[in-house]
Legacy VTK file of the C-alpha trace (Angstrom):
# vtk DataFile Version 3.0
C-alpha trace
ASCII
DATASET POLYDATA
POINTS 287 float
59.307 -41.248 -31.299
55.743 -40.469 -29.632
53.106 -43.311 -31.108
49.817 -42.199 -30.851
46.771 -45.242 -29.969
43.188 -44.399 -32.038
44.918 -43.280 -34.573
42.372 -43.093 -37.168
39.561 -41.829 -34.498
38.463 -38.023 -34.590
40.974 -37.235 -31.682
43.954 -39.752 -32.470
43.883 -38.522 -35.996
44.449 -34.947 -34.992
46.764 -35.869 -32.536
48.844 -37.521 -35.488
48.684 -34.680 -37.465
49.286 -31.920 -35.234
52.526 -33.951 -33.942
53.666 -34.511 -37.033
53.116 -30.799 -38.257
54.840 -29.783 -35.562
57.978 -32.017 -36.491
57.485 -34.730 -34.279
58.298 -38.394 -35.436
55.224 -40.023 -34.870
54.062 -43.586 -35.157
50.584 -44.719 -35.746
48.709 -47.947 -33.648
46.227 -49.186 -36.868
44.361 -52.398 -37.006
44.908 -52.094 -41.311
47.414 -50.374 -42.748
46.317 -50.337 -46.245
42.943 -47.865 -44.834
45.152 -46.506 -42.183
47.532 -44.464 -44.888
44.833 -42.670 -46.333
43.977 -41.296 -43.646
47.096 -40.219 -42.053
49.640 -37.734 -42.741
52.355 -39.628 -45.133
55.100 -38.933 -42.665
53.270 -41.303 -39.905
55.173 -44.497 -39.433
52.748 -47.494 -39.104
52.549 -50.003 -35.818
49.982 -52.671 -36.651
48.326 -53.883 -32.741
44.953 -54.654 -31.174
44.038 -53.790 -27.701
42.836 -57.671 -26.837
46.728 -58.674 -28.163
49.195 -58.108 -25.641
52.594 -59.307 -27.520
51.380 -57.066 -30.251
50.802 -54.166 -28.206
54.645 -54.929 -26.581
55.986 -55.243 -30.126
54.177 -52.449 -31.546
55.309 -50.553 -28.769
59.223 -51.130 -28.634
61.640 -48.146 -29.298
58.729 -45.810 -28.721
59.538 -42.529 -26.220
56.172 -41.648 -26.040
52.753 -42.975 -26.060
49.886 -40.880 -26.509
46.875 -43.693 -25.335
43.710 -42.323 -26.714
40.525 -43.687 -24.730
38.677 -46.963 -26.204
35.147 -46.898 -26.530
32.370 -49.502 -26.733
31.160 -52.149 -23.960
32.562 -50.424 -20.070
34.215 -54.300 -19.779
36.337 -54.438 -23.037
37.148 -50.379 -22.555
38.544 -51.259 -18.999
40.612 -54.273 -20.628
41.611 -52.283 -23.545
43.364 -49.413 -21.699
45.043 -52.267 -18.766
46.510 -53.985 -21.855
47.843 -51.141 -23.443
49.175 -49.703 -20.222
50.790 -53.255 -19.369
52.381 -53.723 -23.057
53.744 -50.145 -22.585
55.187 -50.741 -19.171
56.928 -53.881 -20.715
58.243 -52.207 -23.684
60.372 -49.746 -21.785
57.561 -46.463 -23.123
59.415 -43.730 -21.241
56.094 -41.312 -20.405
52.495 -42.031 -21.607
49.791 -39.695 -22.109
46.433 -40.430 -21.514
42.519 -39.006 -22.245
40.427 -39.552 -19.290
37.319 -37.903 -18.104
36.477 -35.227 -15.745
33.545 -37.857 -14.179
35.567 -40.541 -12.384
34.377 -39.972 -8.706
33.733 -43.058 -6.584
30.028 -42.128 -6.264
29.218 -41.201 -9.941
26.184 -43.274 -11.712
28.203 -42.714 -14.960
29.001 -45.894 -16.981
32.644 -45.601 -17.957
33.554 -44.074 -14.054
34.806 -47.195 -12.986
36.757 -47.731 -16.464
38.375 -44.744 -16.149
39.093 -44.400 -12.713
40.703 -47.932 -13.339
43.200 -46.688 -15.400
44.217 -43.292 -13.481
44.969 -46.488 -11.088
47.023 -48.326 -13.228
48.940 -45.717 -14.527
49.897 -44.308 -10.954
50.818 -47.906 -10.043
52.845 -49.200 -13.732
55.824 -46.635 -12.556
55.777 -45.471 -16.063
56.025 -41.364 -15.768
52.243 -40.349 -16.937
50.178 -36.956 -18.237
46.484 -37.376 -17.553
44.253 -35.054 -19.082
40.336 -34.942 -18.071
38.145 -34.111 -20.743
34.574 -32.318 -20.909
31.953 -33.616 -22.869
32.360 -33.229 -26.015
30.881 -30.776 -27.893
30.910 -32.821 -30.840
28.957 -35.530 -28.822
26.344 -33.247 -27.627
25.666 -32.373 -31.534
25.736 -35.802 -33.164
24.165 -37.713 -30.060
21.420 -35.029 -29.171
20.750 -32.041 -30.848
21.035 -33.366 -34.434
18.395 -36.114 -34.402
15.888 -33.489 -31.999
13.311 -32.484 -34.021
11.009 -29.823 -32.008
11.669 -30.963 -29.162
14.656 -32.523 -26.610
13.646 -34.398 -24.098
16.504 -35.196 -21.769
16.771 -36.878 -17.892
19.528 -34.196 -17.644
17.289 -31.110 -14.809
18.877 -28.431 -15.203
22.333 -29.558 -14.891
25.156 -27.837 -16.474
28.005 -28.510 -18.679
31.475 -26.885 -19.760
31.208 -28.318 -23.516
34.986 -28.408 -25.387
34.954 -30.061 -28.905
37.188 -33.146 -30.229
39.359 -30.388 -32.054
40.351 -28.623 -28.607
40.897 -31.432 -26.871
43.472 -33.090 -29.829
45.422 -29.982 -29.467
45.682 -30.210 -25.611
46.906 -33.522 -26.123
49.760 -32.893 -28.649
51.157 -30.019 -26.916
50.420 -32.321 -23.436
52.936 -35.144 -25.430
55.269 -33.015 -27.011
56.488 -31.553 -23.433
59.305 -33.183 -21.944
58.383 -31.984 -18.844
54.726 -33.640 -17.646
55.790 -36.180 -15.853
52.866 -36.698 -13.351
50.796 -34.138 -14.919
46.721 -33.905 -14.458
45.030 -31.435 -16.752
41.574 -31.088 -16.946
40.083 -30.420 -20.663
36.709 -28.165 -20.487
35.176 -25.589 -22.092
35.175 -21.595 -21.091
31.489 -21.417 -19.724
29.364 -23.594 -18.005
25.610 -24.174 -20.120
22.445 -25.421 -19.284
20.440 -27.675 -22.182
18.247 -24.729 -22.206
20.754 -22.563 -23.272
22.999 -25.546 -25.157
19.287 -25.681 -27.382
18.991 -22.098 -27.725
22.178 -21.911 -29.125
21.727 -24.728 -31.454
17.909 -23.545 -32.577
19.793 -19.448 -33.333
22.297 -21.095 -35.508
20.173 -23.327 -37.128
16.868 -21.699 -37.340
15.644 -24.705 -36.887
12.853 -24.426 -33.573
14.566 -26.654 -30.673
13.261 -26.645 -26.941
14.285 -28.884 -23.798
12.629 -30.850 -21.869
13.528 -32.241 -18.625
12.495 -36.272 -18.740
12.654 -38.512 -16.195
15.437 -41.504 -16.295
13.091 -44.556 -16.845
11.383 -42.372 -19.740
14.763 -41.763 -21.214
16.127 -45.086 -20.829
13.053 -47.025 -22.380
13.242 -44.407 -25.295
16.591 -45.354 -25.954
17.011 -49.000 -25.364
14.435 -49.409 -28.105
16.594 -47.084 -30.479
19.916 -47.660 -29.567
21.867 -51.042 -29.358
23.696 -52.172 -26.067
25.203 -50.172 -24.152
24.583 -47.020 -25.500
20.895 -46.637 -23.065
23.108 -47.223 -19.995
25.819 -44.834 -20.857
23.749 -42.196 -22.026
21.165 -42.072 -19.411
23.803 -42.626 -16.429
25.996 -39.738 -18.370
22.365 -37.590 -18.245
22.298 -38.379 -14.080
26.028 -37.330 -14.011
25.185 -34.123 -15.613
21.966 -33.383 -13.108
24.485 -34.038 -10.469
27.048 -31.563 -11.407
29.805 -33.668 -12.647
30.357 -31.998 -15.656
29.703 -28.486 -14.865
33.559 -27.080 -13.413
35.696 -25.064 -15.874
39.294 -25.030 -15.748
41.903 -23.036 -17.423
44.445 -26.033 -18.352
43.690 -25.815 -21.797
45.059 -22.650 -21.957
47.760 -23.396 -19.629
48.956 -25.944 -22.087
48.250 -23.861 -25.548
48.478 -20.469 -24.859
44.448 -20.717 -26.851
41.126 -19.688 -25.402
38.699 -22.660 -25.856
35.854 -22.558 -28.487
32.662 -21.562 -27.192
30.071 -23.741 -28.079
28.151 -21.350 -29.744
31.551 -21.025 -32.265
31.618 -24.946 -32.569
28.248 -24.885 -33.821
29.054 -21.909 -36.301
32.104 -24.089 -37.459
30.615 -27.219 -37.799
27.191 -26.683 -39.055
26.725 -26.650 -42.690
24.769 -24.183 -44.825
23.856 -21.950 -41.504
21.969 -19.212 -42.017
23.421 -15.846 -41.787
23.751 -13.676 -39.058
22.297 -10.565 -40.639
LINES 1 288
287 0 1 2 3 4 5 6 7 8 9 10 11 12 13 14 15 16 17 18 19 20 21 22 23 24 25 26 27 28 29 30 31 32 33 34 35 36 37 38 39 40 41 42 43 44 45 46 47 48 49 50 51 52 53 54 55 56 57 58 59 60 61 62 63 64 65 66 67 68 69 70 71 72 73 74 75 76 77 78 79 80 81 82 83 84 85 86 87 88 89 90 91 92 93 94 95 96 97 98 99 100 101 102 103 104 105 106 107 108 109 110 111 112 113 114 115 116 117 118 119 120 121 122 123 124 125 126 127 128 129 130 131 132 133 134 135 136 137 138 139 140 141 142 143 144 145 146 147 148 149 150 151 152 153 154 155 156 157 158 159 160 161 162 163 164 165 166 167 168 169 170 171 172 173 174 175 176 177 178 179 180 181 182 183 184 185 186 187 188 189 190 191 192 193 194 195 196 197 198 199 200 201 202 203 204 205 206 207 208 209 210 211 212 213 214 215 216 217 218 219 220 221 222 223 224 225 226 227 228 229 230 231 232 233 234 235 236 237 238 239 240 241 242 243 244 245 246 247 248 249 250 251 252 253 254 255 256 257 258 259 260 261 262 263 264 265 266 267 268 269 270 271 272 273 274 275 276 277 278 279 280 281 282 283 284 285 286
């Protein structure tokens, strides 16, 4: 039995239902079952659990082989407690292997938010003595659509230089995951999730204004620009995370390809460029 955490997220979701396609029993961590079933593949067994409740984590958990422990998301604090409960609950219930969605940024010296949260639980996990798969993720491709280019209008104005990124989308990374849990054989496993080609926001916005047709351009922005701009948009503590994710970038902490993905699936990543194509609606033609 794998179990799979975020189950009704983007990634957990896919994770469910590429396990389960593939003929995996799989069990489901909801917070309501009633929403969670229409949503999930009918063969998904439901575990009802919260990250802030231990004892429901351990009794969600019991008789599970597997766990597939999708990232939390939301304030760095209550991420870092979220995935330290989960990872204690699992190390009670006797979870044989757990698999788990990090991020390619967890260097001591990064300005990046969530660093510390996820450098936390690499920590934990090498220390619970439960057998573990990491694999780093990218950003998002997904992410850099909803969070940036979408909402642009004209113009992008970034704190992000010229820094470069190996985009992979949500879809990728779910499949890197399931075939990461379904092998019996990752036992102290790192992979690292990216896309094929490293991109500038130049060319990310390029990209974005060809498949659109919709005029884009970047602009380089300083941090405090960027960070006033967005604490009067955004709501705590999406300014932080997005502006210390922007200094990441400029560093060059997202900017390494690897070739685990297709190590693990035997599949090329999608390009960006392809994401976009897939993803955008009503597109003009290429012709």
């Amino acid at each position: 039995m794998i179990l799979v955490t975020g189950a009704t997220g983007q990634v957990g979701n896919a994770v469910v239902s590429r396990l389960v396609s593939s003929g995996h029993e799989v069990a489901a961590l909801v917070h309501r079952p009633e929403a969670a079933q229409k949503r999930l593949p009918r063969e998904t067994a439901l575990r009802v659990g919260d990250y802030e409740d231990i004892p429901a984590l351990k009794a969600a958990f019991a008789g599970i082989d597997r766990l597939v422990l999708i990232s939390s998301d939301g304030d760095a604090d209550a991420v870092m407690r979220h995935h330290a409960n989960a990872i204690e609950a699992a190390t009670a219930a006797g979870v044989g292997h757990i698999t788990f969605t990090s991020i390619v940024d967890i260097g001591e010296s990064s300005p990046f938010y969530y660093a510390s949260v996820y450098r936390d639980a690499e920590r934990r996990l090498a220390a619970c003595g439960v057998p573990s798969t990491i694999l780093r993720c990218g950003l998002y491709s997904d992410f850099i659509l909803d969070t940036w280019l979408a909402p642009a209008s004209g113009e992008l104005a970034l704190p992000a230089g010229q820094g470069m990124m190996t985009p992979v989308s949500r879809d990728d990374v779910a499949v890197a995951v399931a075939a990461a849990a379904a092998r019996a054989d990752t036992s102290g496993a790192l992979y690292t999730i990216t896309g094929n080609r490293p991109l500038d926001f130049d060319e990310i916005v390029a990209c974005y204004a060809k498949t659109t047709a919709q005029p884009l351009r970047y602009r380089p922005s300083s941090l405090g620009d960027y960070l006033a701009s967005a604490t009067a948009r955004l709501d705590d503590p999406w300014p932080q995370a997005f502006t210390t994710l922007c200094a990441s970038i400029t560093e060059g902490r997202y900017a390494s390809t690897s070739s685990d993905f297709t190590a693990l699936t035997d599949k090329q990543p999608e390009s960006f460029r392809d994401f976009l194509v897939r993803t955008i609606p009503g597109r003009p033609s290429d012709d």
